[in-house]
Every structure is written in C-alpha cells, then in structure tokens.
C-alpha positions as CSV (number, residue, x, y, z in Angstrom):
1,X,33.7,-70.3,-75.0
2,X,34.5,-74.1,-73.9
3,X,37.6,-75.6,-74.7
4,X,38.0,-76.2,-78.4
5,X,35.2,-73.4,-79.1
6,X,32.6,-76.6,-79.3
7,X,29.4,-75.4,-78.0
8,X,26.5,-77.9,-76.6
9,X,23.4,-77.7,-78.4
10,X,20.5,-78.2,-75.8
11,X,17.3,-78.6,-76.1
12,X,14.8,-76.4,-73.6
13,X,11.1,-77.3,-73.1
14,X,10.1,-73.5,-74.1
15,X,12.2,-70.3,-74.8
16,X,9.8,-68.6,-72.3
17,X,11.2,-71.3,-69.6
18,X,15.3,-70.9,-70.8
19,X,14.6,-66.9,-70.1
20,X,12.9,-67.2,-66.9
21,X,15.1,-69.5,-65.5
22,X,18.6,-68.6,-67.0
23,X,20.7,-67.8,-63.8
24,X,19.8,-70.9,-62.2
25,X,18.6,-73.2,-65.4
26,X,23.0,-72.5,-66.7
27,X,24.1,-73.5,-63.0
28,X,22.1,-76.3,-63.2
29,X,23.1,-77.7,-66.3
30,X,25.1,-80.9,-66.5
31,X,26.9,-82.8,-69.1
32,X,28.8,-79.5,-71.1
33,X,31.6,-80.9,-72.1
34,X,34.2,-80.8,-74.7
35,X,33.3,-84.2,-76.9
36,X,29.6,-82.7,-76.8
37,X,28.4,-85.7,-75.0
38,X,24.5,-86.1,-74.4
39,X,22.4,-85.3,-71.3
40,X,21.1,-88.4,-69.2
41,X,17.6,-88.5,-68.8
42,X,17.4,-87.4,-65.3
43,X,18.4,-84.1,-66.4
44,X,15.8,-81.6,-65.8
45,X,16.6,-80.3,-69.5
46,X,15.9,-82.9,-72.1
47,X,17.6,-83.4,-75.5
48,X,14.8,-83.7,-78.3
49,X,13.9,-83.7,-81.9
50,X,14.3,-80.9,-84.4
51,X,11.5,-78.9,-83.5
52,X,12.9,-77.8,-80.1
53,X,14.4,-74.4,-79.9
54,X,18.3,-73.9,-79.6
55,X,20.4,-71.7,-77.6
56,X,24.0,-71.5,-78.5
57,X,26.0,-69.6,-76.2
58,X,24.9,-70.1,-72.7
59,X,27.3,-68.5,-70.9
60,X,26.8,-65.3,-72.7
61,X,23.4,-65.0,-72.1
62,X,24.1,-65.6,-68.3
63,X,25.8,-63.2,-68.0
64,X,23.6,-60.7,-69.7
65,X,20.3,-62.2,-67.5
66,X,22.9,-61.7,-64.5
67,X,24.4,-58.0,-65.5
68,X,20.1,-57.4,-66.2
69,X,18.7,-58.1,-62.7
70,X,21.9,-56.3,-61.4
71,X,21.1,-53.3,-63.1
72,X,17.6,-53.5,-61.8
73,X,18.0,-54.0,-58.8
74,X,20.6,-51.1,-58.4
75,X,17.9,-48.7,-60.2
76,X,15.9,-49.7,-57.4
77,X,18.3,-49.0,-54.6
78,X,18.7,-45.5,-56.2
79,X,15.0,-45.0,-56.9
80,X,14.6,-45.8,-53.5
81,X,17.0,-43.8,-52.2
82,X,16.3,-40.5,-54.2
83,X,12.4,-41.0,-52.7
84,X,13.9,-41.3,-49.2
85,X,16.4,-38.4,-49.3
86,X,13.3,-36.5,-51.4
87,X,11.0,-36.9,-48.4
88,X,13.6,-36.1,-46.0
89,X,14.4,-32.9,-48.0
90,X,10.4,-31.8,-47.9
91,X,10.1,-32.5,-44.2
92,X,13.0,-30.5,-43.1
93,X,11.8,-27.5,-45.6
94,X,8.0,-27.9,-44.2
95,X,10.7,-27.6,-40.5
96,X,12.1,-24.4,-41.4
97,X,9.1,-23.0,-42.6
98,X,6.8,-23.8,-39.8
99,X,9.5,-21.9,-37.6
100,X,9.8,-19.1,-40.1
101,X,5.8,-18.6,-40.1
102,X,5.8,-19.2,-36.1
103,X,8.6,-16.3,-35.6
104,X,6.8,-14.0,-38.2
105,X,3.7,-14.7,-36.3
106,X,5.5,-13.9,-32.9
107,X,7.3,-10.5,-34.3
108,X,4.0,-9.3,-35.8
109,X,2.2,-9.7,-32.2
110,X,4.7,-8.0,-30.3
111,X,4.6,-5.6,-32.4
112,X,1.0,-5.1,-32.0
113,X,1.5,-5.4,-28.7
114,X,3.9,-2.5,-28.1
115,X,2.1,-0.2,-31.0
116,X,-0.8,-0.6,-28.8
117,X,1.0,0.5,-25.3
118,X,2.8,3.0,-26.6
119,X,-1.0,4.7,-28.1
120,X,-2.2,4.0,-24.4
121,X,1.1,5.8,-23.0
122,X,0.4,8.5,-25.4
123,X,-3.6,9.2,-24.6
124,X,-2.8,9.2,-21.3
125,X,0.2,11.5,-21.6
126,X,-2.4,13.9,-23.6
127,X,-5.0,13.0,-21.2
128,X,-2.9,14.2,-18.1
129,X,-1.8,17.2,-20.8
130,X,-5.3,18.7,-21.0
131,X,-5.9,18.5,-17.6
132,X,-3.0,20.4,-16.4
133,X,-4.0,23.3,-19.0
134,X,-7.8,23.7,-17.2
135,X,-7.7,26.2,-15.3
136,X,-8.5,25.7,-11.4
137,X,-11.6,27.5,-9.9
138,X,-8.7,30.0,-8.2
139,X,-7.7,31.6,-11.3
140,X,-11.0,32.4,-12.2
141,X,-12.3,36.3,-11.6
142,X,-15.3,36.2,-9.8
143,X,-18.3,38.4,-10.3
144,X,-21.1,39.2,-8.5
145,X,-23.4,37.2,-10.8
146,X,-22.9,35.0,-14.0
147,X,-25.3,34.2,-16.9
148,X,-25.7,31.2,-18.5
149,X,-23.2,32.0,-21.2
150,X,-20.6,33.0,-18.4
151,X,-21.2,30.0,-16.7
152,X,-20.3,27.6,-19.3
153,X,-17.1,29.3,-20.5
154,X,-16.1,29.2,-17.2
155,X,-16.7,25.5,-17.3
156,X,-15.1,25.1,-21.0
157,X,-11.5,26.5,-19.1
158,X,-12.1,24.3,-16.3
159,X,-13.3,21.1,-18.1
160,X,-10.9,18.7,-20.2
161,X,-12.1,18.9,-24.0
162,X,-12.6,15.8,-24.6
163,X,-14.8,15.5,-21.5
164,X,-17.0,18.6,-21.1
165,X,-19.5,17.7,-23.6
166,X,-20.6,14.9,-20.9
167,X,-20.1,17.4,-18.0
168,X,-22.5,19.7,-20.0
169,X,-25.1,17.1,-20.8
170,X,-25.7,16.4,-17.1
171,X,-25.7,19.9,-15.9
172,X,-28.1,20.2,-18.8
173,X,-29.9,18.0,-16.7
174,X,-29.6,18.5,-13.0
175,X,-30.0,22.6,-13.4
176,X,-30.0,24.3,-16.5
177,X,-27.0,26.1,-15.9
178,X,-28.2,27.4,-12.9
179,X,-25.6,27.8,-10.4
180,X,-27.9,28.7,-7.8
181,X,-31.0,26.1,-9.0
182,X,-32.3,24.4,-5.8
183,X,-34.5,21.6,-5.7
184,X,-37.2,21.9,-3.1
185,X,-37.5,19.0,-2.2
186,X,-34.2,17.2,-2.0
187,X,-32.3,20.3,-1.1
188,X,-29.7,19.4,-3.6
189,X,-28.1,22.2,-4.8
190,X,-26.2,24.6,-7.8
191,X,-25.2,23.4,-11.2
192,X,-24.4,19.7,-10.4
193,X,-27.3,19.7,-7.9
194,X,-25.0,18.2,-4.9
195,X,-26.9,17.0,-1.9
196,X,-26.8,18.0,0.2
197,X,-25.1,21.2,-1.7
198,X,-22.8,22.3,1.6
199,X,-20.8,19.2,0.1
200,X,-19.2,21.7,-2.3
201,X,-17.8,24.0,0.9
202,X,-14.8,21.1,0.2
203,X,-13.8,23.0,-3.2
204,X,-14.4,26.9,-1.6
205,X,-16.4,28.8,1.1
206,X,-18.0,30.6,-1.9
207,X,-19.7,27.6,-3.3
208,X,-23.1,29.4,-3.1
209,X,-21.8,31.7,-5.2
210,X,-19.6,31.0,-7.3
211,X,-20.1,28.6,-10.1
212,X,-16.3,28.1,-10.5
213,X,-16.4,26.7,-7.3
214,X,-19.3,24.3,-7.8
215,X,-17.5,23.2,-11.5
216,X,-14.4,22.3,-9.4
217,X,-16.5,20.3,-7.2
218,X,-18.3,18.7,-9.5
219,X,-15.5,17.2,-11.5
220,X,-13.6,16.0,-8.7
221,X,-16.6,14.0,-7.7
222,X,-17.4,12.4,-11.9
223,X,-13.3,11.9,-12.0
224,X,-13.3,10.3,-8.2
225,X,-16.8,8.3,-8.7
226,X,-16.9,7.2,-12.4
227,X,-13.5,8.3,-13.7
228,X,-14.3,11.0,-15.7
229,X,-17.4,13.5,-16.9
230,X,-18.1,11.0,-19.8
231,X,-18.2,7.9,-17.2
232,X,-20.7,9.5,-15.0
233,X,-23.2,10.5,-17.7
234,X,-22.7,7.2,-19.1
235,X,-24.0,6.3,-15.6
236,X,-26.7,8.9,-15.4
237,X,-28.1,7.5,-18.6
238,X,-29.1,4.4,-17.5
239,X,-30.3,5.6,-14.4
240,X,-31.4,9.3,-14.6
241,X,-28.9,10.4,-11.6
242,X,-25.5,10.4,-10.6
C-alpha cells in the first residue's frame, strides 16, 4: 500500500486492456500519489465518468500478472526440458538396442558357422572311416570263377556304403556284373569296362581274372576322376559314359 493506505482510483479504457497490459500499463502509470492528485491529459490512461471500471490495488495485481508469466514460462523451461532429456533417453535406448540386436545377430552366425564346420569335420571324419574299413582287393580270397552274386559282395566289402549304390548302377550299365564282359568293338573290358582294359594291370597282374582287382581299379579311377562312385554316375547320367 502507498503511504497513508490512500489508493488512486483510475480509470482504464477496458478491463480487457488493464489485464493485457498490467506489467507495463503499472510501470507506466504516473501521477500515484499520496493527496490522490488527478492524471494530466497526456496520460495514456484517462480519468472518466462513473461508468468506467475500477481497479483498486495495482500493485497487487502486478505482482500476481508478474508471479503468472513467471510461472509460465518456468513450466515451459521444464516442459521443454523433460521433452529434451525424454528424446535423449529414447535415442540412447534405440543405441543399446541396435548393438544388442547387432551382437545377437553376430553370436547366432558364428554359431551357424562353426555348427556347420564342425558337421563337415565330422562327414568327412566318417567319410575317411568307411573307407579305411573296405577291404582292399588283397584281402580278398580268390577263386577260380565268381557269379554274379560273388561278385557284388566282393564289391559291397570293397565299396564305401554310402557310395556303392552309384558304383553298382554303372556296372549295371557297362557289364552286367560281368567281370570278364568285353565289348567287341571298343575292346573295353571287365566290370567297369576300362579301355583299353590292360589299364587295370595298375591295380594287379590278375585283372583278367579277378573281379577284386577290376573293383579296386575302378574306384580309384570314379574317386580320382569325379571324386567319388556317386560323382561319376552323376556324370554318366548326363552323358551315358564315364
């Protein structure tokens, strides 16, 4: 309150305007004084009749219109603030978990990876297994002549499993299981028909003879050739030899 508690009445062209305007309309307001002495005309606030509206206690609402805006605009420093520290927070979480994803994705192919070589390691381990336990032409009592049946079991302890239903499909082919089948023309010779069939002297002397001989021969050349039984009938089915 002014001196005396004496409060200026003043008269305001519109409450509307006095609100707007308060922080700067109070600063600029002249002529408050203790004998309640009027405005001049050159005020930008006029003193008039009756019908204008009062405000008693200026200062007062100053301050609230002042404390007001203060309030606001600290909300909005906070608001923006908390948005900003929000945004902040969501783009180092989208961080970690782009890494997380990227090192689950990275774990999950190496492991892949080494569940795949180690099967590979292990095929060829069995691989290398069922060819050490067929039995070399050597080992193989010979006869003076073999049947057909003879023959193939012969083959069955000589040939890998996994490959002697392809050895068996092309001596199906070349010779019937003939170990002595000769084809007049060619002069190919025995079960694999080898031409010429003196090729087979490389696996035993006896390769006329013996069909163990002419097995062993055989599947040194489908392993050496095509890389196995089942690679070289692959071959001989697209082109009817081998």
């Amino acid at each position: 309150m002014l001196e005396g508690n004496r409060v200026s009445r003043i008269s305001v062209r519109g409450f509307a305007v006095a609100s707007a305007t308060a922080v700067t309309t109070v600063g600029a307001v002249v002529g408050v004084a203790a004998g309640g002495e009027q405005q001049s005309s050159s005020d930008p606030i006029e003193a008039t009749a009756a019908d204008s509206t009062l405000l008693a206690d200026i200062p007062a609402g100053q301050q609230a219109v002042a404390q007001g805006a203060s309030l606001t605009q600290q909300a909005d420093v906070q608001s923006t603030a908390a948005d900003a520290e929000a945004k902040k927070s969501a783009e180092e979480a989208a961080r970690k978990q782009a890494a997380k994803d990227a090192k689950a994705k990275k774990a999950a192919a190496d492991k892949a990876a080494a569940e795949k070589l180690a099967k590979e390691r292990e095929d060829k381990k069995q691989e290398v297994a069922s060819r050490s336990a067929s039995r070399d032409a050597g080992s193989i009592p010979k006869q003076a002549s073999y049947t057909i049946a003879e023959t193939q079991s012969i083959a069955r302890q000589m040939i890998p499993g996994d490959q002697f239903q392809c050895f068996s499909n092309i001596v199906d082919h070349e010779s019937g299981w003939n170990y002595k089948a000769t084809n007049a023309s060619s002069g190919a010779y025995g079960l694999v028909q080898a031409l010429p069939g003196s090729k087979m002297a490389s696996a035993g002397s006896d390769w006329q003879t013996n069909p163990a001989t002419q097995i062993k021969w055989g599947l040194n050349y489908m392993n050496d050739r095509y890389g196995s039984p089942c690679g070289a009938w692959s071959f001989w089915q697209a082109n009817n030899w081998y």
